[in-house]
C-alpha positions, 0 to 999 in steps of 0.5 A: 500500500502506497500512502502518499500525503496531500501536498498542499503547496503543490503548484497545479500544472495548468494555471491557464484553466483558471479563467475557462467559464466555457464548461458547466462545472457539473458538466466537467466534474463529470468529463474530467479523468478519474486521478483528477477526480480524486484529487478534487475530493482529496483538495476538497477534503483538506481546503474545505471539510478540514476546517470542521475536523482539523484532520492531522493528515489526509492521504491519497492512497494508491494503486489497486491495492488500496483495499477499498480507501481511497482517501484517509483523512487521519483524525489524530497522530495515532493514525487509528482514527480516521474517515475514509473516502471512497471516490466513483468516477462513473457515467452513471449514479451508482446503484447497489451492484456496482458498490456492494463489493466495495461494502464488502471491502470495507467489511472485509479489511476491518474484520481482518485487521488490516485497517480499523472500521472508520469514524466516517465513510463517504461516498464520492461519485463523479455523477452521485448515487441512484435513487436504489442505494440512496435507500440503502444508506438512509437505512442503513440496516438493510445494507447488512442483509443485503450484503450477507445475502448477495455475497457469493454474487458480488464479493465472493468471485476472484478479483473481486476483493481478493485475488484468489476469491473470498468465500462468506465464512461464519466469522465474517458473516456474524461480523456483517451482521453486526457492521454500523453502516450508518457510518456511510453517507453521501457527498453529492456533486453539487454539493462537492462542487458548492464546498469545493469552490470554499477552496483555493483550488477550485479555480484551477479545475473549474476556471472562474478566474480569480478573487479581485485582490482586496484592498491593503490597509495603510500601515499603522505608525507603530512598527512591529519589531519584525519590521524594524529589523528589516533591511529595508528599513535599516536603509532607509534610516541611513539614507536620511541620516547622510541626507541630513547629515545628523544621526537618526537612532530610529523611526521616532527620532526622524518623526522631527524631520517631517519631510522625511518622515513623510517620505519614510510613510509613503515608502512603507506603504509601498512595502507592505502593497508588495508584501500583501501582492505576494501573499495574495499570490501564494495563497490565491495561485499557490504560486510564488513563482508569479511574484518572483517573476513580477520582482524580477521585471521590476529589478531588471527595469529599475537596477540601471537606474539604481547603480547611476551615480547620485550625490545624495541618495536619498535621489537615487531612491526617489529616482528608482522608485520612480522608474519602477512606477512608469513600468508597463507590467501586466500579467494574464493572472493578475492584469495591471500591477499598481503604482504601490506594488511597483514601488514597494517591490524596489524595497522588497528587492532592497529587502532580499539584498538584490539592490541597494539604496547605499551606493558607497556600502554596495560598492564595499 
């Protein structure tokens, strides 16, 4: 058995289908191949249902072997708690010949050990359930019965549980008899695909496009200590300090140059609009590659000007901010990148050591 955790940082292989509206999302839920499948309900599982369980764990187990678990979310670090999902990529609903054999699998690898009955067990289909199995787990006393009776028909032939083919023994039959079906339910397509849509990956298999980015609050005056350590800041200061030609112990002290402090309050807020692009493209693309290739534009735009020479370089921040500003960037995921982000993107770069605002401390 090959269990393989969900990479939740994975990056999709197709950003393009983000924006593809062509196709109803039912409509493609029902065409897409069955491993995408099981990925939407293994994405679906830990953006979306994870926030009511706080799971420890969801895997995707593969291959033929995985003994009738297609998804275990694991409710401790025990790993002896769990629901399981099963997922059915068919044509049609499912009826109760096509999924005895998987009641049969659930009953048979509990009884023999080789997994503890789960806490939950939900049915995933690509095109739902008929109306014949819906009866079945609203009652789910009759599965039992059913099962018991219809074993030798769809459990006991090769292949079909085991290879070698599994008669119904005594043991196994009393352990049926007394199996707690009621832990089955149903997760239905539209209700997969409603919850689904909660999750940062939905976009990338039903298109829609992205969330428009939301608005970035100005900074409050009071740095947080992360801040103040921050290299872009540490700059900054020291470009006042050979401006003014006077010490400036830190930002309270530059308060009394109000021009400069001004200035200081328009880079920061620049910053934290940079700051805000990049976590805006992790979280809404699950990307950092995007951001990367934005600073890389701006560096690339910006850095013949940043390595001119100035007397005072307080003007070589003014003139590369500048420079950043008249940039043309514009990206398919993200359209036009704004005046705040284009300039705080330079003090990012500051930041991340890839320029400089001291001239005579870069050449050092």
């Amino acid at each position: 058995m090959r269990i393989v955790p969900l990479n939740v940082d994975k990056n999709p292989k197709d950003i393009n289908r983000i924006f593809d509206s062509t196709i109803d999302p039912l409509v493609r839920l029902r065409t897409v191949e069955a491993g995408e499948f099981e990925n939407i309900a293994c994405e679906w599982a830990v953006g979306y249902l994870n926030q009511f369980e706080n799971y420890k764990n969801v895997a995707q187990i593969g291959g033929s072997k995985d003994s009738g678990r297609d998804i275990v979310a694991y409710i401790d670090d025990s790993m002896q708690i769990f629901d399981i999902f099963q997922c059915k990529k068919y044509k049609d609903p499912l009826t109760p010949s096509v999924y005895l054999s998987e009641f049969g699998k659930l009953c048979y690898y509990t009884f023999s050990g080789k997994y503890n009955a789960p806490r939950r067990y939900y049915i995933v289909a690509s095109n739902g359930i008929g109306q014949e199995l819906r009866e079945l787990i609203e009652h789910p006393q009759r599965i039992n019965k059913l099962l018991i009776d219809s074993w030798d028909k769809y459990c006991k032939p090769k292949k079909k549980i085991v290879s070698e083919g599994l008669p119904l023994s005594d043991d196994l039959k009393a352990y049926i008899s007394n199996f707690d079906f009621s832990i089955v339910s149903e997760i239905s397509p539209p209700t997969l695909l409603e919850q689904f849509s909660k999750t940062i990956w939905y976009k990338y298999h039903f298109g829609g496009g992205i969330k428009k980015r939301p608005r970035v609050e100005k900074p409050i005056d009071v740095l947080d200590d992360e801040e103040l350590r921050m290299e872009y800041v540490n700059q900054l200061m020291k470009v006042y300090e050979k401006h003014e030609n006077t010490v400036i112990k830190d930002v309270e002290s530059l308060k009394s140059i109000r021009k400069l402090y001004s200035h200081f309050k328009r880079q920061r807020e620049c910053f934290h609009n940079a700051r805000a692009l990049e976590r805006f493209t992790r979280d809404e693309l699950i990307n950092d590659d995007i951001y990367d290739d934005l600073k890389n534009q701006v560096f690339h735009g910006v850095a013949t000007t940043c390595d001119s020479d100035f007397d005072d370089d307080l003007k070589r921040v003014d003139e590369t901010v500048a420079r950043a500003q008249v940039l043309v960037i514009k990206t398919s995921e993200l359209d036009d990148i704004t005046t705040l982000e284009k300039s705080g993107i330079c003090h990012d770069l500051v930041n991340d050591g890839e320029m400089s605002w001291i001239y005579d401390e870069k050449e050092d």
